[in-house]
Residue frames as a rotation matrix with the C-alpha (Angstrom) as fourth column:
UNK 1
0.247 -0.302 -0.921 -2.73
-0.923 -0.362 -0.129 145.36
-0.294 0.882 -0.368 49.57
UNK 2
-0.817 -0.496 0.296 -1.65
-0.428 0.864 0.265 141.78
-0.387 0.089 -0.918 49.75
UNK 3
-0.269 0.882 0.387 -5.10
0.332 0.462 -0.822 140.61
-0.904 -0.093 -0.417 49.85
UNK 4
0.583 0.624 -0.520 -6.25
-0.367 -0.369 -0.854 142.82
-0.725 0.689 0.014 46.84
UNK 5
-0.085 -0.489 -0.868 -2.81
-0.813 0.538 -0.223 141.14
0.576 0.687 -0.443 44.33
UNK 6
-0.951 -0.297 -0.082 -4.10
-0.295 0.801 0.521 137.93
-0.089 0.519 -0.850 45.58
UNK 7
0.095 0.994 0.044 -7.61
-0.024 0.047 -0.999 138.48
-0.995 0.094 0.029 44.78
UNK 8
0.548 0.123 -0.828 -6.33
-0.789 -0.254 -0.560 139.57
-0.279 0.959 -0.042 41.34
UNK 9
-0.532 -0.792 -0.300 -3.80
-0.847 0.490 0.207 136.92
-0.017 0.365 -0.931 40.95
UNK 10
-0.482 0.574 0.663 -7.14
0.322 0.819 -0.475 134.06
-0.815 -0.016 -0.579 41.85
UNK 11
0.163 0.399 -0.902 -8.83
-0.669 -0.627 -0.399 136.27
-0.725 0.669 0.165 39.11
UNK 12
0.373 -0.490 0.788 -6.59
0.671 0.729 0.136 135.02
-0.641 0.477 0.601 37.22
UNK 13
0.972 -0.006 -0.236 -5.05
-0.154 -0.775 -0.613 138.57
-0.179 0.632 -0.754 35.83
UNK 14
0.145 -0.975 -0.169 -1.61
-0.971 -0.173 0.168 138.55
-0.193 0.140 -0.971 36.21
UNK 15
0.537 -0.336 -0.774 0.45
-0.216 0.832 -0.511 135.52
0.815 0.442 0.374 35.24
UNK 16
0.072 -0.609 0.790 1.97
-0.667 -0.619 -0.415 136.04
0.742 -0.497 -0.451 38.77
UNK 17
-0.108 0.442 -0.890 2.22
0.646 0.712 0.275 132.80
0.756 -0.545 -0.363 41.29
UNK 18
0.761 0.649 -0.007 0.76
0.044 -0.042 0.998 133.57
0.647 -0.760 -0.060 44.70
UNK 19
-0.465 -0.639 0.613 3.59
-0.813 0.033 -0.582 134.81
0.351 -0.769 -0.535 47.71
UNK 20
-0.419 -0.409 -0.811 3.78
0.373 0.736 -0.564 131.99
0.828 -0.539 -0.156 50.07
UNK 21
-0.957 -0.223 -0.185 3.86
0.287 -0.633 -0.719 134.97
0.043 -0.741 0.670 52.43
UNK 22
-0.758 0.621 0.198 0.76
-0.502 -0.750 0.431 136.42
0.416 0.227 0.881 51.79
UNK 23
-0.881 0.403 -0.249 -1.96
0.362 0.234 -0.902 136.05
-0.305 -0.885 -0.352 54.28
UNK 24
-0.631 0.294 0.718 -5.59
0.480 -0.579 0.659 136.27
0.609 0.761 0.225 53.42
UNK 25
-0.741 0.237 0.628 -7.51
-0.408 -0.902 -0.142 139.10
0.533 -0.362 0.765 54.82
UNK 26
0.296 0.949 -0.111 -10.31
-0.553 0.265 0.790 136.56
0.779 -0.172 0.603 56.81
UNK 27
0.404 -0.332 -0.852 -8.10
0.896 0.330 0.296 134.39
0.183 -0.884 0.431 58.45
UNK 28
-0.565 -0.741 0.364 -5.95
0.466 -0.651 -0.599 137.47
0.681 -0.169 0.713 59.21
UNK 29
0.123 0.613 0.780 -9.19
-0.680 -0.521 0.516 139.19
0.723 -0.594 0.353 60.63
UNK 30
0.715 0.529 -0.457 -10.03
-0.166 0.763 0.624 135.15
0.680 -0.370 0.633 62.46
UNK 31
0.377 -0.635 -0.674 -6.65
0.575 0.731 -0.367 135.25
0.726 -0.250 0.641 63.74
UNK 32
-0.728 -0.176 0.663 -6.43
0.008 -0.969 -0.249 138.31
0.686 -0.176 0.706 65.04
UNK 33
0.309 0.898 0.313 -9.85
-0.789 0.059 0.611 138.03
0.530 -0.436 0.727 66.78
UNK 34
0.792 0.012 -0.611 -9.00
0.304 0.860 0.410 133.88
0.530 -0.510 0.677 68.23
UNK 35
0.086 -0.805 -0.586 -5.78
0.643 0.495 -0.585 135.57
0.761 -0.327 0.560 69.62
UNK 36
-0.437 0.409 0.801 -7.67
-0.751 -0.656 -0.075 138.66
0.495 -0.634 0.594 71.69
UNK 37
0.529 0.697 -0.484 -9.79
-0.471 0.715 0.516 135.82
0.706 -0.045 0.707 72.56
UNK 38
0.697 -0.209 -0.686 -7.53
0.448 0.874 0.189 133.49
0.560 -0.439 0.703 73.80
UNK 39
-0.637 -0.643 0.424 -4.93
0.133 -0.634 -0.761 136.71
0.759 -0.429 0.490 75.36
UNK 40
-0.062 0.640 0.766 -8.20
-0.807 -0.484 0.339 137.41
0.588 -0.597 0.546 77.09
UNK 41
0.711 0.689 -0.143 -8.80
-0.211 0.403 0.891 134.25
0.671 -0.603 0.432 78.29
UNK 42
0.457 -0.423 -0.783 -5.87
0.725 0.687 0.052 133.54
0.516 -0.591 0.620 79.80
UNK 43
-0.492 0.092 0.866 -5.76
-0.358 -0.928 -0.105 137.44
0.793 -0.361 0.490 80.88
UNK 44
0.053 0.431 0.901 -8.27
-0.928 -0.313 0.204 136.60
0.369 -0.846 0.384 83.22
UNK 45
0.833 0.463 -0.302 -8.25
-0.301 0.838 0.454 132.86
0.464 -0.288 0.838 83.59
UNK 46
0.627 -0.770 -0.119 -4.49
0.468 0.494 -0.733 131.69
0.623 0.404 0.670 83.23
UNK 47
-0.165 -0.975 0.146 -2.40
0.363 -0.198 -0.911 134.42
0.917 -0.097 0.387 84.30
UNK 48
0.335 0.231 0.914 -4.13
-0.819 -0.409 0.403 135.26
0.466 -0.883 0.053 87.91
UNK 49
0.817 -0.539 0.203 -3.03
0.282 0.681 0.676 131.31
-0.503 -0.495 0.709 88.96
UNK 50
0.435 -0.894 0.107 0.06
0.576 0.185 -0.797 131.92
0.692 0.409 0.595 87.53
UNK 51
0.056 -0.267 0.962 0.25
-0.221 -0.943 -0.249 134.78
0.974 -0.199 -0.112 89.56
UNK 52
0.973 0.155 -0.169 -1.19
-0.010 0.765 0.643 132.67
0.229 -0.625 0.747 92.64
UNK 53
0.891 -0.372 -0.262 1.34
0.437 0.860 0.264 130.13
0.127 -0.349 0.928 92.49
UNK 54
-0.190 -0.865 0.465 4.42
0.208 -0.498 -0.842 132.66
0.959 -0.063 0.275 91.58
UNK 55
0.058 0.047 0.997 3.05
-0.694 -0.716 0.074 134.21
0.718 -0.696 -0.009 95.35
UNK 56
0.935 0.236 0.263 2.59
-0.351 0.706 0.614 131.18
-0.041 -0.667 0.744 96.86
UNK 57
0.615 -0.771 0.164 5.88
0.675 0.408 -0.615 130.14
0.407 0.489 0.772 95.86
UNK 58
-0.083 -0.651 0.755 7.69
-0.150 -0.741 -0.655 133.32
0.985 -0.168 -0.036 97.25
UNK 59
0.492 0.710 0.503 5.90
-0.673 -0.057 0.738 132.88
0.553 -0.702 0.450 100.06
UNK 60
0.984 -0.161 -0.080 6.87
0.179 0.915 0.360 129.55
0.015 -0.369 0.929 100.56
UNK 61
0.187 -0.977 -0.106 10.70
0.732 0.211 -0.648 130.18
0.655 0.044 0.754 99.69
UNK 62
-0.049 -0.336 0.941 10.56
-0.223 -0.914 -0.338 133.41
0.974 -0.226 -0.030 101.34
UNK 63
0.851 0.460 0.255 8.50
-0.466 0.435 0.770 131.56
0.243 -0.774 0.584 104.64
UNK 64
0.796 -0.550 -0.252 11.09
0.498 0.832 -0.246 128.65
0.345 0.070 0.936 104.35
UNK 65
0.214 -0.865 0.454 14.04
0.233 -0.406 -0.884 131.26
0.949 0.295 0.114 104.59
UNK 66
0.205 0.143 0.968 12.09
-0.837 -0.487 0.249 132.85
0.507 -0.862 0.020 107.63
UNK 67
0.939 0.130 -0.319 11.89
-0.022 0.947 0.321 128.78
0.343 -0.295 0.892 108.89
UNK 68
0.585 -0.808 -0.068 15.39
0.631 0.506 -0.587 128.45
0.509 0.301 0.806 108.38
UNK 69
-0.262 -0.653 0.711 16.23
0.135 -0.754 -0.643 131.53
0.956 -0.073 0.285 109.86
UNK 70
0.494 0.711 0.501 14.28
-0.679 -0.045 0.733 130.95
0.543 -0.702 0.461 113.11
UNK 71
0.976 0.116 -0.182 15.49
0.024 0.778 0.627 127.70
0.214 -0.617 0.757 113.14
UNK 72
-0.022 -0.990 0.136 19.31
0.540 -0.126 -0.832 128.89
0.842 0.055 0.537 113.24
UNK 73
-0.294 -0.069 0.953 18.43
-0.444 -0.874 -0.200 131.21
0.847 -0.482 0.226 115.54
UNK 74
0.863 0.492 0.112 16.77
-0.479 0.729 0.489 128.46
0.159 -0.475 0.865 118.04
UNK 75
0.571 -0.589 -0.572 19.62
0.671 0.736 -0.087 126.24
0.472 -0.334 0.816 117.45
UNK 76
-0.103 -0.856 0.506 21.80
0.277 -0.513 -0.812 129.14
0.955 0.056 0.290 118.31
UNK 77
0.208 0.180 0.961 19.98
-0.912 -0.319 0.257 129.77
0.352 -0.931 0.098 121.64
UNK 78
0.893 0.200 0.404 20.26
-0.442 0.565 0.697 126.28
-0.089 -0.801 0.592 122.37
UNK 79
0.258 -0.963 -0.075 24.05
0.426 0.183 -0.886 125.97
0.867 0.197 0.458 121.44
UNK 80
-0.606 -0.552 0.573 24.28
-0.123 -0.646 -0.753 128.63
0.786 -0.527 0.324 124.05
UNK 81
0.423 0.504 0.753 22.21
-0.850 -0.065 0.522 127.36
0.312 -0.861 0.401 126.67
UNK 82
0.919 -0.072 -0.388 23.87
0.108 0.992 0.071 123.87
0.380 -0.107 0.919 126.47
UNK 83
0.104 -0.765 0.635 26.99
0.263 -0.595 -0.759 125.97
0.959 0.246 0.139 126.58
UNK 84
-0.503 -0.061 0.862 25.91
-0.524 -0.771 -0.360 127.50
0.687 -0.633 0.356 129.63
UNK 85
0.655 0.729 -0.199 25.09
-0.531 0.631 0.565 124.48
0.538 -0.265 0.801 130.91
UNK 86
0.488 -0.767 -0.417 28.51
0.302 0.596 -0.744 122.77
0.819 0.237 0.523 129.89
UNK 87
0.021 -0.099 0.995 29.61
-0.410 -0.909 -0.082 125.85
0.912 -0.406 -0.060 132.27
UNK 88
0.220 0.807 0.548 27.42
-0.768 -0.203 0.607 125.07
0.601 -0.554 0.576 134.95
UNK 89
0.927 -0.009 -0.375 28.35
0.036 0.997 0.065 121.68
0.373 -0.074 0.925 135.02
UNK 90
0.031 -0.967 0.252 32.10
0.243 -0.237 -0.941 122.40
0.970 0.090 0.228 134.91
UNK 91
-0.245 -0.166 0.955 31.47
-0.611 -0.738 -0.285 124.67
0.753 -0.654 0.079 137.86
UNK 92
0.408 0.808 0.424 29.74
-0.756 0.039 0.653 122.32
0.511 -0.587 0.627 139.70
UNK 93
0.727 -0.463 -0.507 32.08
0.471 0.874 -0.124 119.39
0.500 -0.148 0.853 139.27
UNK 94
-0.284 -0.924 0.257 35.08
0.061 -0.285 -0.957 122.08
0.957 -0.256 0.137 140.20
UNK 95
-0.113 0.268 0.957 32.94
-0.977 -0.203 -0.059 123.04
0.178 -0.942 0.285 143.86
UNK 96
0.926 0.283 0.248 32.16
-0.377 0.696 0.612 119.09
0.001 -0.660 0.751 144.78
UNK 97
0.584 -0.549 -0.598 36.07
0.435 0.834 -0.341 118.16
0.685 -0.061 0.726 144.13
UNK 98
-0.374 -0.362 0.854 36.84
-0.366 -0.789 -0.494 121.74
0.852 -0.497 0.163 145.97
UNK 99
0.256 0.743 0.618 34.18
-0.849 -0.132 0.511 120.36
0.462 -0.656 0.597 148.59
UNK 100
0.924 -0.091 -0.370 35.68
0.050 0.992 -0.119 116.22
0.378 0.091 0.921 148.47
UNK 101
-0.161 -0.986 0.036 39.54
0.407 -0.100 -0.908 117.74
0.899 -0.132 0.417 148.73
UNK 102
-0.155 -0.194 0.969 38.39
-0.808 -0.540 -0.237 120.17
0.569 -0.819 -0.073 151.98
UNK 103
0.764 0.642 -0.063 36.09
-0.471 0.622 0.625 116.60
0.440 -0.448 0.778 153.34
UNK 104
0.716 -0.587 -0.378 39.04
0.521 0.809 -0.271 114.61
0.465 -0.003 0.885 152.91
UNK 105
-0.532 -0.824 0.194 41.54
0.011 -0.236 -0.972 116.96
0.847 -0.515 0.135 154.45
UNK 106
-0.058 0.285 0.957 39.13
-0.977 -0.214 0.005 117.26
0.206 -0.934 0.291 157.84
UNK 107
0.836 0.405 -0.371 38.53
-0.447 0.894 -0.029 113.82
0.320 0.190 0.928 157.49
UNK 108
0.426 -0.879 -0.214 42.35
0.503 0.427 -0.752 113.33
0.752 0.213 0.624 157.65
UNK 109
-0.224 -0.438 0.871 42.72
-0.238 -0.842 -0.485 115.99
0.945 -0.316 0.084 160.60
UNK 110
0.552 0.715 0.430 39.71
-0.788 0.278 0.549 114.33
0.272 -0.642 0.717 162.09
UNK 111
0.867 0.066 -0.494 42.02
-0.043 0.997 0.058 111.03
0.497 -0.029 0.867 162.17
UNK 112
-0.171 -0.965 -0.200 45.14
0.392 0.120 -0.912 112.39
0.904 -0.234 0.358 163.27
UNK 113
-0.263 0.186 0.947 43.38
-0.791 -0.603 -0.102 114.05
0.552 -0.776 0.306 166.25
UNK 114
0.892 0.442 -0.098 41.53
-0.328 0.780 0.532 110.53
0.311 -0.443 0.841 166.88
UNK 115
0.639 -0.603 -0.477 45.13
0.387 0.789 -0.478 109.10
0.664 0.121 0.737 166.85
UNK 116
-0.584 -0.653 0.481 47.31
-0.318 -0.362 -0.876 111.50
0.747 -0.665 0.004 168.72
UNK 117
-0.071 0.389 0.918 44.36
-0.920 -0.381 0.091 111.00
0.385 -0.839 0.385 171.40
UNK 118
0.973 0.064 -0.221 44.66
-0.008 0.969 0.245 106.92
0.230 -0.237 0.944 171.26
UNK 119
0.205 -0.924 -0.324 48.40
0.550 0.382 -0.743 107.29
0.810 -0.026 0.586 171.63
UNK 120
-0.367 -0.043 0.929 48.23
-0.743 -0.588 -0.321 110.06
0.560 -0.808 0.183 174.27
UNK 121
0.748 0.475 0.464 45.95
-0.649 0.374 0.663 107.43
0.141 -0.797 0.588 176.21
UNK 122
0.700 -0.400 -0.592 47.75
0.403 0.905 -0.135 104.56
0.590 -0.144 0.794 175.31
UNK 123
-0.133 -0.980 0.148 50.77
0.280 -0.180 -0.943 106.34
0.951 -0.084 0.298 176.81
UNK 124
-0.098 0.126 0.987 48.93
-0.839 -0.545 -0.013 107.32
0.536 -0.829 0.159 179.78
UNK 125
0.879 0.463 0.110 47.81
-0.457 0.756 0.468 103.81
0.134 -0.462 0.877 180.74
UNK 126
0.404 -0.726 -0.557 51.31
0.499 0.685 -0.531 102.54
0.767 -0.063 0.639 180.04
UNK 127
-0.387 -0.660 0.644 52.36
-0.084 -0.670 -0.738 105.02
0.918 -0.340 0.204 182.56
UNK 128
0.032 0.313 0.949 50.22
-0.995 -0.085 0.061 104.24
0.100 -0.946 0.309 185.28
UNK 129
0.913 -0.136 -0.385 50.92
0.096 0.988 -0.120 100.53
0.397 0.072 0.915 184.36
UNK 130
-0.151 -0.977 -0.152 54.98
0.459 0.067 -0.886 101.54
0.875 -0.203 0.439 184.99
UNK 131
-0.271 0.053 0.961 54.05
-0.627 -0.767 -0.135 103.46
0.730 -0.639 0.241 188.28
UNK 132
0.706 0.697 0.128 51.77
-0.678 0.613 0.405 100.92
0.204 -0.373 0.905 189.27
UNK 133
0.796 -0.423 -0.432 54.68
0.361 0.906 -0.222 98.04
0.485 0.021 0.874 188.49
UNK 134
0.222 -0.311 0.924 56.88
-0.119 -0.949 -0.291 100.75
0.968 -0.045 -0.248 190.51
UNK 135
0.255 0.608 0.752 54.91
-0.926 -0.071 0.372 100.80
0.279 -0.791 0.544 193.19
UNK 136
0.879 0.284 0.382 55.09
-0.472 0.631 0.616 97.45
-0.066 -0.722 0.689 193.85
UNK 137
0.344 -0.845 -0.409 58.84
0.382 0.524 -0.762 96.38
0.858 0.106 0.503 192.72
UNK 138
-0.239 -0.319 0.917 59.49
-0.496 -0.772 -0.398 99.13
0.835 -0.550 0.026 195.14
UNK 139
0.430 0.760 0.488 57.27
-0.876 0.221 0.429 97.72
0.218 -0.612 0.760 197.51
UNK 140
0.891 -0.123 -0.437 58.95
0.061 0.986 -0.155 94.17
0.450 0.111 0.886 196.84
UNK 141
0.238 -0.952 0.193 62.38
0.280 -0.123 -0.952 95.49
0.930 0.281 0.237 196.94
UNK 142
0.137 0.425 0.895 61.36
-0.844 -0.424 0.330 97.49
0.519 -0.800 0.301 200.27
UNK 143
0.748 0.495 0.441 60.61
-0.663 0.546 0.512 93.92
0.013 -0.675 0.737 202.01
UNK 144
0.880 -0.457 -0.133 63.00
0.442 0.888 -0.126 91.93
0.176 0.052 0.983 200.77
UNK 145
-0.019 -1.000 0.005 65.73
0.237 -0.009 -0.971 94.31
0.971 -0.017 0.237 201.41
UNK 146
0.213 0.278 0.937 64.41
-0.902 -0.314 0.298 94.86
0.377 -0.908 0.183 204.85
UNK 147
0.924 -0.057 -0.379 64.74
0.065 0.998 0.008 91.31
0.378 -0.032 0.925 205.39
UNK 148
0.047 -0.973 -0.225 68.23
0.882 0.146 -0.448 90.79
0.468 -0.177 0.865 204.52
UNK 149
-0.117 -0.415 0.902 68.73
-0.093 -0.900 -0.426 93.92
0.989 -0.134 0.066 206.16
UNK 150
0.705 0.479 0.524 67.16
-0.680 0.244 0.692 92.63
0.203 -0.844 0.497 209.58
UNK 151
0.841 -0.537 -0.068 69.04
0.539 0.818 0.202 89.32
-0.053 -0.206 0.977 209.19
UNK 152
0.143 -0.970 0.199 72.22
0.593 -0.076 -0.802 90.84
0.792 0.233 0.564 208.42
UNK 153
-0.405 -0.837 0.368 72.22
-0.125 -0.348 -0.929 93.32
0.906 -0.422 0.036 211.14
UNK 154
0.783 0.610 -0.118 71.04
-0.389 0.629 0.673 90.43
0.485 -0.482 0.730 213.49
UNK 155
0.860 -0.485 -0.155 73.91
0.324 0.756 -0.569 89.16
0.393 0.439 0.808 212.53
UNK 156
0.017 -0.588 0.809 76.13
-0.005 -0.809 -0.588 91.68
1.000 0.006 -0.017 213.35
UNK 157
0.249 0.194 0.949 74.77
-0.864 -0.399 0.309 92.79
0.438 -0.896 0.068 216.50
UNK 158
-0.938 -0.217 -0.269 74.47
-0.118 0.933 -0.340 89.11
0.325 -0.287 -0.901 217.51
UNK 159
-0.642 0.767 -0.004 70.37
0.147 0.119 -0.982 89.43
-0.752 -0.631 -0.189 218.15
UNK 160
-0.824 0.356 0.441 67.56
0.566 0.560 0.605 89.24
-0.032 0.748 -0.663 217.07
UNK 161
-0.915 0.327 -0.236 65.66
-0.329 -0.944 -0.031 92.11
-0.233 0.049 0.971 215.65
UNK 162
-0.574 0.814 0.084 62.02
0.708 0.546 -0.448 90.60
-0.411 -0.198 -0.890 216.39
UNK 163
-0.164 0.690 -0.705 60.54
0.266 -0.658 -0.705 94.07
-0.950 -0.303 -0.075 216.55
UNK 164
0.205 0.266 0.942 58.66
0.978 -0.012 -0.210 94.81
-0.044 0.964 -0.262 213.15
UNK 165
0.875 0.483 0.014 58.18
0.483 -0.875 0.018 98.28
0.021 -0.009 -1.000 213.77
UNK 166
0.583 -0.778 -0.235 61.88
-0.192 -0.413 0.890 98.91
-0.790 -0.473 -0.390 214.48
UNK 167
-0.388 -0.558 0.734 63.00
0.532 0.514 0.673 96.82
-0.753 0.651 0.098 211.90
UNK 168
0.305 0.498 0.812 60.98
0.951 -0.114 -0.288 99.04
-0.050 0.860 -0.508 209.28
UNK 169
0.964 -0.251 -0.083 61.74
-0.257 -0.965 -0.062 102.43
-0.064 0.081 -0.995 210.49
UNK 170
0.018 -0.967 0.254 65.90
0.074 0.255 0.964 100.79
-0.997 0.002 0.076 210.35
UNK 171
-0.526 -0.273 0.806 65.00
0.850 -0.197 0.488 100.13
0.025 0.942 0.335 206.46
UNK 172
0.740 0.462 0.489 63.04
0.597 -0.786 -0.161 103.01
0.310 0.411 -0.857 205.46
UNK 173
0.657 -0.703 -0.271 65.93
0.050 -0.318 0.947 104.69
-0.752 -0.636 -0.173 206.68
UNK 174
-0.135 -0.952 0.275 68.23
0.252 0.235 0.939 102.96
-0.958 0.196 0.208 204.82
UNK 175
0.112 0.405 0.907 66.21
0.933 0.271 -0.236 102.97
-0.341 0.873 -0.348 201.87
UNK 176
0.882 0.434 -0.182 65.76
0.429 -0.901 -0.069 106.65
-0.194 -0.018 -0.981 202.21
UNK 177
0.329 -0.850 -0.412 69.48
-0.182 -0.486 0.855 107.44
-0.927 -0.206 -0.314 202.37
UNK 178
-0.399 -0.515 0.759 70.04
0.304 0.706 0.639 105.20
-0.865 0.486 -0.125 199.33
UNK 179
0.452 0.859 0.239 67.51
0.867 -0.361 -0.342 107.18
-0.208 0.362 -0.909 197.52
UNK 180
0.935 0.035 -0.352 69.33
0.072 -0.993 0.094 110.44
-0.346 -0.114 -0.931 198.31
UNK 181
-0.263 -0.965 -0.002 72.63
-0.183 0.048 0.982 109.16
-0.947 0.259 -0.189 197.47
UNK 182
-0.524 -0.346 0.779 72.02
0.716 0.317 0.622 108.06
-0.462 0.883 0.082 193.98
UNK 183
0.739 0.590 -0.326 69.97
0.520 -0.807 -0.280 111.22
-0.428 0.038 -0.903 193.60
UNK 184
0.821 -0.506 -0.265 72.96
-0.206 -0.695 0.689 113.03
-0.533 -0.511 -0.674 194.38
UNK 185
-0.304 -0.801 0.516 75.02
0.309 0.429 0.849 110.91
-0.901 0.417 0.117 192.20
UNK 186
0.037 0.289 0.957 72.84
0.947 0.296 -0.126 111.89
-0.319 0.911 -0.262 189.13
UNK 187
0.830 0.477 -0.289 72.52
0.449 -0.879 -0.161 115.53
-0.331 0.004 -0.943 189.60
């Protein structure tokens, strides 16, 4: 109807100006036709990459998420293996200072046994060193008081007690008695 009041209005029937609005009925058809056209083409051309890339795109963010979620999950095993390392370690260090504290106490048992046995000798040697120096003060003491014991009861008697053998069994005697008395004096 537009088209037919501005056919009449190009006529030149009415005194009416021309709508602005008014579209005529060719391009309307031309436009109407170039925009099936072009709906089609990018119907089949256009919107299948569009579609594409929109999939490729999910994909990718959706892929990325999975990425992301893998890798959390990775780090998270290896938080907990490092963990269970950290552990490991711990433990291990607690058994070699458990193992260093037992060394060091045998180590230290091992030395006080070595010592008590150097002082046990030493104590044995000094003892047979004082036995030994015994022995022979005894021995000294033995001769020289035999001596003066000879001479003195030389003296006495008014002779002379040549005879060794007599003169020893006289001290050993004496010695012997002198022995038993201070024996007797200690008990």
């Amino acid at each position: 109807m537009i088209t037919v009041g501005t056919a009449l209005a190009a006529a030149g029937g009415e005194g009416e100006s021309p709508s602005v609005l008014a579209v005529p009925l060719d391009e309307f058809i031309l436009g109407i036709v170039a925009f099936f056209i072009v709906f089609f083409a990018l119907w089949k051309l256009v919107l299948p990459k569009i579609e594409q890339t929109l999939k490729d795109r999910t994909d990718a963010i959706e892929g990325g998420i999975e990425r992301a979620a893998k890798a959390e999950a990775e780090a998270k095993a290896m938080m907990a293996q490092y963990k269970e390392q950290i552990a490991n370690a711990h433990e291990e260090a607690a058994n070699i200072r458990a193992k260093a504290e037992a060394d060091a106490k045998v180590i230290v048992d091992q030395a006080k046994q070595q010592a008590e046995a150097e002082r046990s000798a030493i104590a044995q040697r000094g003892e047979a060193q004082l036995a030994a120096e015994r022995t022979q003060t005894v021995a000294a003491l033995r001769q020289d008081v035999g001596g003066l014991a000879v001479d003195l009861a030389g003296r006495i008697v008014g002779e002379t007690l040549s005879d060794d053998a007599r003169a020893r069994g006289v001290v050993d005697r004496f010695i012997a008695d002198l022995e038993a008395s201070s024996a007797g004096d200690n008990s």
